[in-house]
C-alpha positions as CSV (number, residue, x, y, z in Angstrom):
1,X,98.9,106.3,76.1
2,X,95.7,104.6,75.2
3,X,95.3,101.1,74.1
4,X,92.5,98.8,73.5
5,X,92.3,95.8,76.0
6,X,89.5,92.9,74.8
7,X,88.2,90.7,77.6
8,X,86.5,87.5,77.6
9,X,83.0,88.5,79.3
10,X,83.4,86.5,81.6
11,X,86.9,88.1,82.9
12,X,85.2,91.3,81.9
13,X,82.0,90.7,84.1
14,X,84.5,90.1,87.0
15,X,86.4,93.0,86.5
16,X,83.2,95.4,86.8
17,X,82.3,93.5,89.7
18,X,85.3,93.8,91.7
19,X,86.0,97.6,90.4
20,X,81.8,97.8,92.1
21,X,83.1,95.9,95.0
22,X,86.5,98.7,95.3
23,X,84.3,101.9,94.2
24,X,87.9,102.4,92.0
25,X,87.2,101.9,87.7
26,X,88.4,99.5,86.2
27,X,91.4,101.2,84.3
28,X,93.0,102.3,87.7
29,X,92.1,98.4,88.6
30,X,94.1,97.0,85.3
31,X,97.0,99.8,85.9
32,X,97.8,98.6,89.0
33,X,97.6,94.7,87.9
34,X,100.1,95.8,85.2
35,X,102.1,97.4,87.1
36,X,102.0,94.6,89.5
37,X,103.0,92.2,86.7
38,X,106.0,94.5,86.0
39,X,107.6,94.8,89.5
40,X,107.6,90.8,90.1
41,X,109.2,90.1,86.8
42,X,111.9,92.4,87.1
43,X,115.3,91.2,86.8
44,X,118.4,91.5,88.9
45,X,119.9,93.4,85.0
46,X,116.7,95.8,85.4
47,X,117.9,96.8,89.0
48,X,121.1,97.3,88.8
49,X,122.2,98.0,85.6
50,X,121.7,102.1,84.8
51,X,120.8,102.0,80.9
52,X,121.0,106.0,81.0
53,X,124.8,105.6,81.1
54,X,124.6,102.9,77.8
């Protein structure tokens, strides 16, 4: 799925710098951080409760 992210240029400078610094882009870099964000906000519901069986 594509989506548009908008950046202060500041944040967005940093974020070309550091994908520069990693030699990854800076999609895979915001994919991860997402995905990052995700995992450490899971809830104890979210583990253990199987919504397939709802």
């Amino acid at each position: 799925m594509a989506w548009t992210l908008r950046l202060s240029d500041d944040d967005e400078a940093a974020l070309g710098a550091q994908s520069a610094l990693e030699g990854r882009s800076k999609q895979e870099i915001t994919r991860d951080a997402v995905r990052t964000y995700l995992e450490r906000h899971r809830t104890w519901d979210d583990l253990t409760f199987d919504r397939a069986m709802v």
